[in-house]
C-alpha positions as CSV (number, residue, x, y, z in Angstrom):
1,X,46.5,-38.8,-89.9
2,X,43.6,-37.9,-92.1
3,X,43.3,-34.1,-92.1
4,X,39.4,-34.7,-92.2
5,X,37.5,-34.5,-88.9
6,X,34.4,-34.6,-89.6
7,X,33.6,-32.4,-86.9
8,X,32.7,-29.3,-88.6
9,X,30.0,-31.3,-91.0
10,X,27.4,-29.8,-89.1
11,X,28.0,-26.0,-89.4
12,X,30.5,-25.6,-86.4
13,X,33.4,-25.1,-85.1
14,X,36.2,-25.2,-82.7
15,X,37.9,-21.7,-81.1
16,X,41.3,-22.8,-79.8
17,X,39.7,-22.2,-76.3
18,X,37.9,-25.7,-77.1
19,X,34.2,-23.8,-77.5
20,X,32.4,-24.9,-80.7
21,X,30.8,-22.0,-82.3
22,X,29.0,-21.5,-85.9
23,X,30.8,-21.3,-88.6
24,X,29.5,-17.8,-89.2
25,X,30.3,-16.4,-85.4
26,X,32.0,-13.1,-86.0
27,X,35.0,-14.3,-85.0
28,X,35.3,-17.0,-87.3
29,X,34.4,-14.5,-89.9
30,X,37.0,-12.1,-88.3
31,X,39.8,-14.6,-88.2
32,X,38.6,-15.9,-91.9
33,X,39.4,-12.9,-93.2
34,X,42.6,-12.3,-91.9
35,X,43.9,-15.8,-93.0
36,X,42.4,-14.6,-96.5
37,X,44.4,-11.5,-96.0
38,X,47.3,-13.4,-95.2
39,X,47.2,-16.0,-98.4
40,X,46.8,-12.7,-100.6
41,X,50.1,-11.4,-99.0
42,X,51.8,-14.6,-99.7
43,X,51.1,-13.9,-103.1
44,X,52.0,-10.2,-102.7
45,X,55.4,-12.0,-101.7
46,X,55.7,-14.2,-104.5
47,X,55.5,-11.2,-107.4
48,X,58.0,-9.7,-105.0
49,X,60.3,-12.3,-104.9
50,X,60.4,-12.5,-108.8
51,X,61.6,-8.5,-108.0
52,X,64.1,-9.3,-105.8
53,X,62.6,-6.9,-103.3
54,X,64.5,-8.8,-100.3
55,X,63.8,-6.4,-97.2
56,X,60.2,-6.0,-98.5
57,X,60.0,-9.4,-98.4
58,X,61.2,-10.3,-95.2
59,X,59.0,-7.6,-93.7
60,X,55.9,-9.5,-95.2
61,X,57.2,-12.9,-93.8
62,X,57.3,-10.7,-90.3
63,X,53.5,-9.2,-90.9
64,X,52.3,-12.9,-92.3
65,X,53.5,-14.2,-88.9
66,X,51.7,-11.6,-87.1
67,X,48.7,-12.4,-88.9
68,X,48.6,-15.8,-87.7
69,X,49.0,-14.6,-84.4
70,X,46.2,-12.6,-85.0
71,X,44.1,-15.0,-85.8
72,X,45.0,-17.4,-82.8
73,X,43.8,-14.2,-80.6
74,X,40.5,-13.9,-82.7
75,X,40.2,-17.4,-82.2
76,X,40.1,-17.3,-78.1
77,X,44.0,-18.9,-77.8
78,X,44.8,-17.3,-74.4
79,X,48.8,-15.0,-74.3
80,X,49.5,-11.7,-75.7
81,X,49.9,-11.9,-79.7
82,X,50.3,-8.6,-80.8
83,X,51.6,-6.0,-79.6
84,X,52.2,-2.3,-79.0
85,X,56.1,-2.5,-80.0
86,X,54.2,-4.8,-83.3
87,X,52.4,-1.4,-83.8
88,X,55.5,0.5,-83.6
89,X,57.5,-1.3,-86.4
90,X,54.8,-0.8,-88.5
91,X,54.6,2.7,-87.9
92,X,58.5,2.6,-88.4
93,X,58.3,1.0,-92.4
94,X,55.5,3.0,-93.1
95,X,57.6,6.3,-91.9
96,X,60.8,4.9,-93.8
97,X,58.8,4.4,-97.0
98,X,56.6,7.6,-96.9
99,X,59.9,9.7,-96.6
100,X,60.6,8.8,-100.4
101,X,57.6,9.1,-101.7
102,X,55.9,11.8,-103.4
103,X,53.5,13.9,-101.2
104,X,49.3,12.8,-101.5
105,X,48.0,15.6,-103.2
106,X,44.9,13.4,-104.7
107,X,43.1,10.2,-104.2
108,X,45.2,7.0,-105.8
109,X,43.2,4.7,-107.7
110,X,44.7,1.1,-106.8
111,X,46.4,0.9,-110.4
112,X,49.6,0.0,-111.6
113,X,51.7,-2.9,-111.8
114,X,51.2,-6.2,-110.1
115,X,53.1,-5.5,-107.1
116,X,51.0,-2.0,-106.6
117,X,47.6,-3.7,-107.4
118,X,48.1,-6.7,-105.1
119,X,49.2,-4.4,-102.5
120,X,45.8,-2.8,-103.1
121,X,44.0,-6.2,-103.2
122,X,45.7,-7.1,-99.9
123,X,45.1,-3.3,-98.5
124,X,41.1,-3.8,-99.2
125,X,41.1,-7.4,-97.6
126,X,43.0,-5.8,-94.3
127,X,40.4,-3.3,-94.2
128,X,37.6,-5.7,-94.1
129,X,39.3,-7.7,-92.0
130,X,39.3,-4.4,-90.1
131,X,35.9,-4.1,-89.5
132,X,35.3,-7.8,-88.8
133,X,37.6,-7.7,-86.1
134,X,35.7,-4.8,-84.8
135,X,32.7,-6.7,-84.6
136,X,34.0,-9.4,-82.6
137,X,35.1,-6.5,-80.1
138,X,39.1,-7.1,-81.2
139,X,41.0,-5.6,-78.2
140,X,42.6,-2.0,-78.7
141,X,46.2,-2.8,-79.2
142,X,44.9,-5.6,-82.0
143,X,42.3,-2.8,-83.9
144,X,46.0,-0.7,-83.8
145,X,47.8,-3.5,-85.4
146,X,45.4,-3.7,-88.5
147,X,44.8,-0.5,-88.9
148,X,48.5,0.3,-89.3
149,X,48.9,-2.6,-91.8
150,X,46.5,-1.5,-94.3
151,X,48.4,2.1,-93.8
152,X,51.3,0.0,-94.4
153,X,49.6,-1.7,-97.3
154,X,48.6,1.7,-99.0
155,X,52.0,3.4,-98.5
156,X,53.8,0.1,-99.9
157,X,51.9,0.2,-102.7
158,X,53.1,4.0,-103.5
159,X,56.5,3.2,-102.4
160,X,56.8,0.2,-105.0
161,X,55.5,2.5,-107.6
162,X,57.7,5.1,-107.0
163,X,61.0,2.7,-106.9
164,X,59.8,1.5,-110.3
165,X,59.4,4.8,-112.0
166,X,55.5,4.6,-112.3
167,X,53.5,6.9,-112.5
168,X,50.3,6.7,-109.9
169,X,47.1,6.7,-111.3
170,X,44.8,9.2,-109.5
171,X,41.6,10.1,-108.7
172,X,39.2,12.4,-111.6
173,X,36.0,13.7,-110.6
């Protein structure tokens, strides 16, 4: 099977509903950006791999997943991909990790080492995938989702950090 259509040689698409769109309707771009978002993570995952970071991993296999899902939503598949209980275990790392963290008391500049600056990288992508999805009028639970990951993203990135001795590089006016 050739992995070639052809079909898309004109500028267009298919949504998994069957409806050919541009290839620069928002929710291609929306669901573009995620699937960019998710090949950064999978390299997120392969610096943490060489770390042995084995929960950390298997939580980004879980989100990578969820991103696809996302992306079948954005791209008109009908069924309920994400959901609230998705937002919750989110909200659940993000809790675990903050509570050994140092407290924010400045803006962190997305430095470090590689696993903290691809978390950044992948935290910047999320949040442009944010506004994308917003303007292909995501549902509420979905907006939640992504939101939460680049939280998740962020506070990963300081947790990493701080489980490696770094020291974070902040914010001077």
């Amino acid at each position: 099977m050739a992995i070639y259509t052809k079909t898309g040689d004109k500028g267009t698409t298919s949504l998994a509903s069957g409806e050919r769109v541009a290839k620069t309707d928002v929710r291609i771009e929306a669901y573009g950006t995620v699937d960019e978002l998710n090949s950064w993570i999978g390299l997120l995952r392969a610096e943490i791999e060489n770390e042995k970071l084995k929960i950390e991993n298997d939580q980004l296999a879980w989100i990578q997943n969820k991103l696809f899902n996302l992306g079948a939503w954005l791209s008109a598949a009908p069924g309920e991909w994400i959901t609230a209980e998705d937002v919750s275990q989110l909200e659940r790392w993000i809790d675990e990790m903050q509570a050994v963290v140092p407290p924010l008391r400045a803006f962190v500049l997305p430095a470090g080492g590689e696993v903290v600056c691809r978390c950044h990288v992948c935290r910047t992508i999320c949040r442009r995938a944010e506004r994308r999805m917003i303007e292909a009028h995501a549902d509420e639970t979905a907006l939640k989702w992504i939101n939460r990951l680049s939280d998740y993203l962020f506070v990963f990135a300081r947790w990493s950090g701080a489980q490696k001795g770094e020291i974070e590089a902040v914010w001077s006016k």
